[in-house]
N, C-alpha and C positions, 0 to 999 in steps of 0.2 A: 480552504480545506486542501485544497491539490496542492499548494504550495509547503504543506504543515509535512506531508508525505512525502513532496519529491524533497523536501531537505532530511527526512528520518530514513532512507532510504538511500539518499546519495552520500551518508553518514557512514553507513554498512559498507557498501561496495566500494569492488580496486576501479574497474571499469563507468565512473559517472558517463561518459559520453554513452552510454550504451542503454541510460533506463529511461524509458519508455514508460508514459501515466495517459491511458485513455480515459476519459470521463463521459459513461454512459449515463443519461440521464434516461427516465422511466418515469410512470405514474406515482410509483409509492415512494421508490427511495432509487440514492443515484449511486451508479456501480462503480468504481474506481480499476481499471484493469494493470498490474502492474509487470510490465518485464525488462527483465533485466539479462546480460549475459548470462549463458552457462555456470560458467563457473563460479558467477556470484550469485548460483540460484540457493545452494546450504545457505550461505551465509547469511540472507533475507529470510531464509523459513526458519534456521535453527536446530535444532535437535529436539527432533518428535513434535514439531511445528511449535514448539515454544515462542520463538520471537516474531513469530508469523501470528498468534495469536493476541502476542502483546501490543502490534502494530495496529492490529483491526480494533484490541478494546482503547488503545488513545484515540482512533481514527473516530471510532461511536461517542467517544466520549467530545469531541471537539464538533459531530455534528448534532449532539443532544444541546448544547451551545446554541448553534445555531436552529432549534428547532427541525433538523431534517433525518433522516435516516440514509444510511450511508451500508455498503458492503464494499470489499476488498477484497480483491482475484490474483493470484500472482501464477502467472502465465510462465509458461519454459520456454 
């Protein structure tokens, strides 16, 4: 799953060397923390968190796949 995300992500941004994907794992479901440069922080949320939202329902949807539950943080 972390790898589905740092390739959907390193896709968006000018700065690849710069994103950062911590993977908090928890009781119920596992946390994904994503950061990236400044300046490629719009361009991963999008306008009115549009492709921020779109990123989280692939992300739910590749862990309903694997039976888990998943959330996505995108950190400045």
């Amino acid at each position: 799953m972390e790898e589905v995300l740092r390739i959907i992500i390193s896709s968006l941004v000018e700065n690849k060397d710069a994103v950062e994907i911590n993977k908090v794992d928890g009781e119920k479901e596992t946390k994904f923390e994503v950061k990236v440069a400044k300046e490629d922080m719009g361009r991963v949320i999008g306008r009115q968190g549009k492709l921020a939202k779109s990123i989280r329902t692939v992300m739910k949807s590749v862990a309903t796949k694997e039976h888990k539950r998943i959330s996505v943080e995108f950190i400045g």
